[in-house]
C-alpha positions in Angstrom: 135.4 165.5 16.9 139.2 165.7 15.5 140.8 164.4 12.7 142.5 162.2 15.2 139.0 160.4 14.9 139.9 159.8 10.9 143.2 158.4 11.1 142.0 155.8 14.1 141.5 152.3 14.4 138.3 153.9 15.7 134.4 154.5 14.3 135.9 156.1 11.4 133.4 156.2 9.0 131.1 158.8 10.8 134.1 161.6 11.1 132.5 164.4 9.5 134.5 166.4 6.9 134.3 169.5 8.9 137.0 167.7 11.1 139.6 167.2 8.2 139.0 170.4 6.6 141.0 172.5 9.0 143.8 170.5 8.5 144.0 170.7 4.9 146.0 173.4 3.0 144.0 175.9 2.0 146.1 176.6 -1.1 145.4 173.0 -2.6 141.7 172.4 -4.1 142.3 169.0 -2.1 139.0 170.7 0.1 136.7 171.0 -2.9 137.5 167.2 -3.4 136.7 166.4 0.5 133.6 168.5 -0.3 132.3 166.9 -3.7 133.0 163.7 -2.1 131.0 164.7 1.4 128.0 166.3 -0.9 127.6 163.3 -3.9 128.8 160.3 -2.4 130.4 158.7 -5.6 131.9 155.6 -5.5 135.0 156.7 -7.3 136.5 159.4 -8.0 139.1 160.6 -10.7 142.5 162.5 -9.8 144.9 163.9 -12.4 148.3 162.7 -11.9 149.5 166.4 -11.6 146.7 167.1 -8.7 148.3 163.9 -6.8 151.8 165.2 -7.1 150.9 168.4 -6.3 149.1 167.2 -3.2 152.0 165.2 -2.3 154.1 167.9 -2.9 152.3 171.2 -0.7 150.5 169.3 1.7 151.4 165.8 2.2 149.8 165.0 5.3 146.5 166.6 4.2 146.6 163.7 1.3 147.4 161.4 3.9 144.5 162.4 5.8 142.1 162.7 2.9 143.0 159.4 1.3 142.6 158.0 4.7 138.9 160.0 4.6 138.4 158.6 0.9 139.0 155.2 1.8 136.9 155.0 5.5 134.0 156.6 2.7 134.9 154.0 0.4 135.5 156.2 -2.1 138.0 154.4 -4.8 140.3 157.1 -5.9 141.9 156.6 -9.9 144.9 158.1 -10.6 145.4 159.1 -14.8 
């Protein structure tokens, strides 16, 4: 399954994290979000204001793909 499968007008909400992961920058902690997320299912999640930038900043189309993730997972995603 690719990411492809995520960004879709497709069955999105069964795309496994293991699909986005690779296509994340491994120098973010963006993955350990993906992963909390995949592993306790909240319903919301906090982001610092400086994780967003910096997100936005080294690896903008992994946010892209990961707030596409968060959002299939219906994961609400609050910014402070």
């Amino acid at each position: 399954m690719t990411t492809d499968l995520i960004l879709d007008g497709g069955d999105r909400a069964r795309a496994p994290r293991v699909a986005l992961l690779p296509e994340l920058n491994p120098n973010t902690d963006l993955t350990g979000l993906v992963e909390r997320v995949d592993q306790d299912k909240p319903a919301r999640v906090v982001v610092p204001a400086a994780a967003l930038t910096a997100w936005e900043e080294r690896d903008p189309a992994g946010w892209a793909k990961a707030s596409a993730w968060l959002a299939v997972k219906e994961v609400t995603v609050i910014h402070i």
